[in-house]
C-alpha positions, 0 to 999 in steps of 0.5 A, spaced: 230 070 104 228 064 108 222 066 112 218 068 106 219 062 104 217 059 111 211 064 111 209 061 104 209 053 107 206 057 113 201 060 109 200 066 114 206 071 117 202 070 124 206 065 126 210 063 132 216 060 130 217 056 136 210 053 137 207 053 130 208 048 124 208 049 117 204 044 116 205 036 116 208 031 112 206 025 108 204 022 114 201 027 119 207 029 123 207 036 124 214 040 121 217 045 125 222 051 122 227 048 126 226 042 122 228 044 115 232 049 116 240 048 115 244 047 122 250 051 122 255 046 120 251 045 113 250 053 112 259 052 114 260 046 108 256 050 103 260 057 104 266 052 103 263 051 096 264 057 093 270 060 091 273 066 088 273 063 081 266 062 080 265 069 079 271 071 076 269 065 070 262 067 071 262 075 070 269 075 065 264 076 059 260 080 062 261 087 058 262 083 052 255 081 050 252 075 047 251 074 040 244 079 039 246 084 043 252 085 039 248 085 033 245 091 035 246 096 031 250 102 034 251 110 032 259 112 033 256 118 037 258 118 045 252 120 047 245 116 045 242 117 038 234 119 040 229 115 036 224 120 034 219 114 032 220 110 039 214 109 043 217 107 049 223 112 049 224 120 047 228 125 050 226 129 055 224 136 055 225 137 063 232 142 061 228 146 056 222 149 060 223 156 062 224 158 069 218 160 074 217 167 072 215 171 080 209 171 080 203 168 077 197 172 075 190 170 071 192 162 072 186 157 072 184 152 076 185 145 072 183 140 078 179 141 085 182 134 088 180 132 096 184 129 101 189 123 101 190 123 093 196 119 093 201 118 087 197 112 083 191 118 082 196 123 079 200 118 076 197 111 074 202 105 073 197 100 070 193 099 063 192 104 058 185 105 056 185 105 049 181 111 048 184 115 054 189 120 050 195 116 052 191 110 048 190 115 042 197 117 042 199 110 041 194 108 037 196 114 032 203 110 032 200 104 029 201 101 036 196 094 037 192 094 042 194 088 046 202 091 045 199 099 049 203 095 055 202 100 061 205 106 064 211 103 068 212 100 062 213 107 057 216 112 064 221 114 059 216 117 053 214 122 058 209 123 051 205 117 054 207 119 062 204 126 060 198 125 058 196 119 064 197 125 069 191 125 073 188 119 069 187 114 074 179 111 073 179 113 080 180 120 081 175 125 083 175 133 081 170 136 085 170 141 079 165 135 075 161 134 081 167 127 084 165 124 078 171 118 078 176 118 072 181 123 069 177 128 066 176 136 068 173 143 065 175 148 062 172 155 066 166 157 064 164 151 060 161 145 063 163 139 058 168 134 062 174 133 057 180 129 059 185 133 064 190 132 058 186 135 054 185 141 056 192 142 059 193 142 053 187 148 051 190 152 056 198 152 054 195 154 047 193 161 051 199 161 055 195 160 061 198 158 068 194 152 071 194 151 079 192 145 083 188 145 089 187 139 094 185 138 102 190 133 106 196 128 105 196 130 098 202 125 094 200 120 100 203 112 097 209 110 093 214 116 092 213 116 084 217 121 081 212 121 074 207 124 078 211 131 079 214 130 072 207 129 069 204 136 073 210 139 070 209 137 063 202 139 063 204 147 065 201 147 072 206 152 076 203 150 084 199 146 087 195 149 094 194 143 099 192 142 107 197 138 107 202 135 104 206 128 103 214 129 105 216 126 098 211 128 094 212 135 096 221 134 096 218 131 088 214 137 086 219 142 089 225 139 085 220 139 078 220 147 079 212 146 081 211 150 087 207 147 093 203 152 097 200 150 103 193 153 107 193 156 113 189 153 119 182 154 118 182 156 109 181 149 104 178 150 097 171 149 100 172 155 105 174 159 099 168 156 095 172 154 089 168 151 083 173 151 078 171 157 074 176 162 079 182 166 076 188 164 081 194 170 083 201 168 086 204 174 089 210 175 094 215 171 091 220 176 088 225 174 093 222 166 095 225 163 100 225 157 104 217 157 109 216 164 106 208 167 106 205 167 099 199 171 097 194 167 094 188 172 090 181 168 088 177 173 083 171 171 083 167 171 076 162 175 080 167 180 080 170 179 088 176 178 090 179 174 096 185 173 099 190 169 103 197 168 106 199 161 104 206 158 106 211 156 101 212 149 101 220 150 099 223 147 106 230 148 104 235 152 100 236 147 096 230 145 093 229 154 093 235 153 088 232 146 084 226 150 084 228 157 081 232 152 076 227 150 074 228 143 077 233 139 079 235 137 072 237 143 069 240 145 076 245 139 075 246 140 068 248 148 069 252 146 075 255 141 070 257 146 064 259 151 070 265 146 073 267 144 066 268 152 064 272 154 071 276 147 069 
């Protein structure tokens, strides 16, 4: 657009067009916007130039191709044939994970985050470190260093945009004393290992995970890999102070449940460290601002309850989440109009 170049020439957005030169030119005379941009006359006579048969020259071949997108080689499926050894694209499993089951009960505590984690946190876009398990994973596919790309670059291998779930350099899990990076603990043991990692000890016991969090949780860009990657990792809730509108609507539409304190109860009043058993009751008939019952055990063998508010706002993210999500909610919408048809 024209004022971005004029803020350029300007070299601040603090300006005031009709008073404030762009600069000066050869000879110390100050230029002004009204001195380079085109009157109305000559923005006419460029209009004028263009005509229908620019565009119909210009995009005539534009499904054909040139010669090295033709040379591709082509499968005679209509739908497309997944490369098993791709490191930048592989199927997804969002239409096969189970659908939430009611209640959760023995869950465990996979991160006790503070305010304002915003999506980057949960989800980086950047660099992938070489010993981090997104690193491992390339490398173990011959990948070169200097080829890891980052994880925008790789969104379509949920392999890679799974294991950088939660694995921004700044981070902090109060379970590892705030400690900066994308590490948390097993309960009961104190060794930090990478929250990919013991994501996937938990699966391997079929152990729900939750997430508890302070205010504005999933604040910044509206990154969709940020619920995905928490689904991947089996976490079933997430328990904030607060949450941000987007990141909620993504949680929601990705079958994790967000639930929200009530004025006064966070993590620290609960005194969670990590090493509690997390229960979810109350949810036979889920509905949108429903009261879910959050049950902390203890390891010293007390209990302590709440009532948090089910973040799902609306009947259709209800439906979203107990599909699953909102992918299989279209797919299965979709086979159920092809039979009626």
């Amino acid at each position: 657009p024209p004022l971005v170049d004029e803020y350029a020439l300007a070299g601040t957005t603090n300006i005031d067009h009709s008073k404030d030169s762009l600069g000066s030119d050869a000879n110390g005379k100050a230029i002004f916007l009204r001195d380079i941009w085109p009157s109305s006359d000559e923005i006419s006579a460029a209009v004028q130039t263009v005509k229908k048969d620019m565009f119909l020259s210009n995009y005539a071949e534009v499904f054909q191709g040139d010669e090295e997108w033709n040379s591709l080689p082509v499968g005679e499926s209509k739908t497309y044939g997944w490369d098993r050894a791709s490191t930048y694209i592989q199927k997804p499993p969002f239409c096969d994970l189970p659908a939430p089951g009611g209640a959760v009960e023995g869950a465990r505590i996979l991160l006790l985050l503070g305010d304002s984690v915003t999506t980057d946190h949960i989800s980086p876009a950047g660099s992938i470190a070489e010993q981090s398990p997104a690193g491992q994973y390339l490398v173990s596919h011959d990948i070169p260093r200097a080829e890891f790309n980052s994880y925008g670059s790789r969104r379509g291998n949920h392999e890679v945009m799974m294991r950088g779930t939660f694995a921004n350099i700044r981070i902090r899990n109060e379970m590892l004393g705030g400690i900066e990076g994308g590490y948390t603990r097993l309960a009961g043991r104190s060794d930090a290992m990478s929250v990919y990692d013991a994501a996937m000890e938990y699966q391997k016991s079929g152990t729900p995970l939750v997430v508890f969090a302070g205010k504005e949780y999933g604040t910044g860009s509206s990154r969709d890999w940020a619920a995905k990657g928490s689904r991947l990792l089996g976490i079933k809730a997430v328990i904030a102070e607060s949450f941000e509108r987007i990141h909620r609507s993504n949680l929601a539409g990705m079958g994790v449940l967000p639930l929200q304190f009530p004025q006064g109860v966070s993590r620290k009043s609960l005194r969670l460290s990590g090493d509690e058993k997390i229960g979810l009751s109350g949810m036979e008939n889920i509905h949108p601002g429903m009261e879910v019952t959050l049950t902390v055990s203890y390891p010293d063998g007390a209990t302590e309850t709440c009532q948090l508010r089910c973040r799902l706002d609306t009947a259709l993210e209800v439906r979203y989440y107990i599909s699953s999500g909102i992918m299989p909610y279209v797919v299965n919408k979709l086979s159920d109009q092809a039979v009626t048809d």
